[in-house]
N, C-alpha and C positions, 0 to 999 in steps of 0.2 A: 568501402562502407565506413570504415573508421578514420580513416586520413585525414577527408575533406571537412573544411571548416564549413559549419551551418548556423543558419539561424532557427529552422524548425527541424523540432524531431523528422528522424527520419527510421525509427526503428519500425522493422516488420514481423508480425507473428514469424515469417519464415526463416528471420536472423536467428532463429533458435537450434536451427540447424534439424536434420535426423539422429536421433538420439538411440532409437533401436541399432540401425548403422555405425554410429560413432562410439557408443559405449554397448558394446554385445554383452561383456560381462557383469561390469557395474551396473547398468542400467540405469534408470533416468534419476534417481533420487542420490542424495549425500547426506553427512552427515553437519548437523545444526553448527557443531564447531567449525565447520571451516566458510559454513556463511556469512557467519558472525566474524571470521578473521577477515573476511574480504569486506564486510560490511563496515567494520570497526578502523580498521587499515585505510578505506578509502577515504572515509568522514575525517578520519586525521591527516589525510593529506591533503584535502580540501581545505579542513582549518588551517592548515600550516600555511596555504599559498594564497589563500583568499579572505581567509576568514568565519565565523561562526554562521553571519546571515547568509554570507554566500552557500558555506554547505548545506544549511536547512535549507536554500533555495534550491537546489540540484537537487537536494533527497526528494523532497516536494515535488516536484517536478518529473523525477524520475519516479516516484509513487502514482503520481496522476495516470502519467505517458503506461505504466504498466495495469493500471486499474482499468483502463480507457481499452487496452489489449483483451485482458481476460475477461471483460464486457462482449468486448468480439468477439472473441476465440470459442470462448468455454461457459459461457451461459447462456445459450439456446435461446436469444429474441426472446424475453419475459415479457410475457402479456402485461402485466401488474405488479405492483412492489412488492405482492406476497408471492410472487413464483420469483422475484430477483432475488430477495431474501433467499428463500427456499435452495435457488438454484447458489447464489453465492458460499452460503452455510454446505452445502454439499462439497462443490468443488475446494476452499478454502482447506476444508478437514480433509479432502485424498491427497490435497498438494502438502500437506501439513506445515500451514501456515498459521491454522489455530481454529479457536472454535467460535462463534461469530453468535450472537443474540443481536437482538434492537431490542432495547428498554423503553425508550421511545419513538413514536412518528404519528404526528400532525400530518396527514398530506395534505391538506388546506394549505398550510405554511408552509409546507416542506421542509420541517422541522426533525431532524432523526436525531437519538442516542442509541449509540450501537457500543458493545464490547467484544473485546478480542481476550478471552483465554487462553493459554497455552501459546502465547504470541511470541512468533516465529525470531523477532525482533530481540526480548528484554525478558522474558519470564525465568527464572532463576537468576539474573542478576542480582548483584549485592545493590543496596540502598545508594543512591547518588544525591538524593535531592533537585532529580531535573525529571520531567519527563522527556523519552528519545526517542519515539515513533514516530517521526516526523514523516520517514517514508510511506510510515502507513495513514497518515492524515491526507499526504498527498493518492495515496491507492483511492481509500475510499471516497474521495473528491471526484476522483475518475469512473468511479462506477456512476455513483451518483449522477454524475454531468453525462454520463454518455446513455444513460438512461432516462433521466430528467430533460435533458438539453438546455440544460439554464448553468450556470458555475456556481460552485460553493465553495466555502470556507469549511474547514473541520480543523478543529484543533482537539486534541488532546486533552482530556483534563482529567483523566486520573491516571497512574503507567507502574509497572508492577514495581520500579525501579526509585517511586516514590512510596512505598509501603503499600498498595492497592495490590489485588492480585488477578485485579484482571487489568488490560487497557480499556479508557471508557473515551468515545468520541464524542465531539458533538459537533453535528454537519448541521449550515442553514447557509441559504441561499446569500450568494457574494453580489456586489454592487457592482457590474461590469464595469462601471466607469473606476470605481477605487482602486488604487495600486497595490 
C-alpha cells in the first residue's frame, strides 16, 4: 500500500484500519500535541527536500484526498448544502477538528465563507505572520467538490496564527483548465 510509486491517490476509507481491535485501551482519539508533532515534523520535511510550494502542494492535496473521504464515509448523502453543513458541523466537532460556521453562501455562484474555530491545525499558536491551514483549504475543497462536483479554490484568509481567532475560508469555483 505504501511502497509502490503512483500517480493517483490510492487511499481507502479502509486504510484506517480497526481501531476498536487495534487500540482496546486508547481508543480511537489522541491527544492535539502529537498531531501537531507529526503535522509539524512532516511540513518540515517536505520543505527541506522539495520546498515551500511543493509542501503546500501535498497538504492541499492531502486536505482534498481526506475531505473527499469524510464526504463518503461520514456524512450520510446530504440532500442539500443545509444538511451538508449541518452534517459537516456535526461530525467535524465529535472528530474534534473544530467548530465549523459558513458566514457566507451564494449558491447561485457557489460562493462560500466558512470558519473554523477551535481549529484542529493553529489555534493556540503564537503569532507567525503567515496563515498554515493549508490542509484545511485543501479538506474543504474536497467536501465541496465531491458534493458540488465541479473543483474549487479555497484559500485562507484569516488563520488564528495571524491574530484572528478563528480560520476564515473562502471557497469559489476553480477554472478547470488553470493550473
Amino acid at each position: 500500500m505504501f511502497q509502490e510509486e503512483r500517480v493517483d491517490f490510492k487511499f481507502e476509507w479502509e486504510h484506517l484500519g480497526n481501531l476498536a481491535l487495534g487500540r482496546p485501551n486508547l481508543g480511537p482519539t489522541t491527544h492535539i500535541a502529537l498531531y501537531r508533532l507529526m503535522q509539524f515534523t512532516l511540513r518540515d520535511a517536505l520543505i527541506r527536500h522539495g520546498g515551500v510550494e511543493l509542501a503546500n502542494r501535498v497538504f492541499f492535496d492531502a486536505g482534498r484526498n481526506a475531505g473527499a473521504a469524510i464526504y463518503k464515509h461520514l456524512l450520510n448523502a446530504p440532500k442539500d448544502m443545509g444538511e451538508l453543513v449541518r452534517s459537516l458541523q456535526r461530525s467535524f466537532e465529535e472528530l474534534g477538528g473544530g467548530i465549523i460556521r459558513v458566514e457566507e453562501a451564494d449558491l447561485e455562484k457557489n460562493h462560500f465563507v466558512l470558519t473554523v474555530a477551535e481549529d484542529l491545525d493553529c489555534s493556540g499558536l503564537p503569532l507567525m505572520d503567515e496563515a498554515i491551514c493549508t490542509y484545511d483549504e485543501g479538506f474543504i475543497a474536497g467536501i465541496l467538490e465531491a458534493h458540488l462536483g465541479i473543483p474549487f479554490r479555497v484559500r485562507e484568509v484569516d488563520c488564528w496564527c495571524t491574530g484572528d481567532r478563528v480560520c476564515r475560508f473562502e471557497a469559489v469555483p476553480r477554472d478547470p483548465t488553470a493550473t
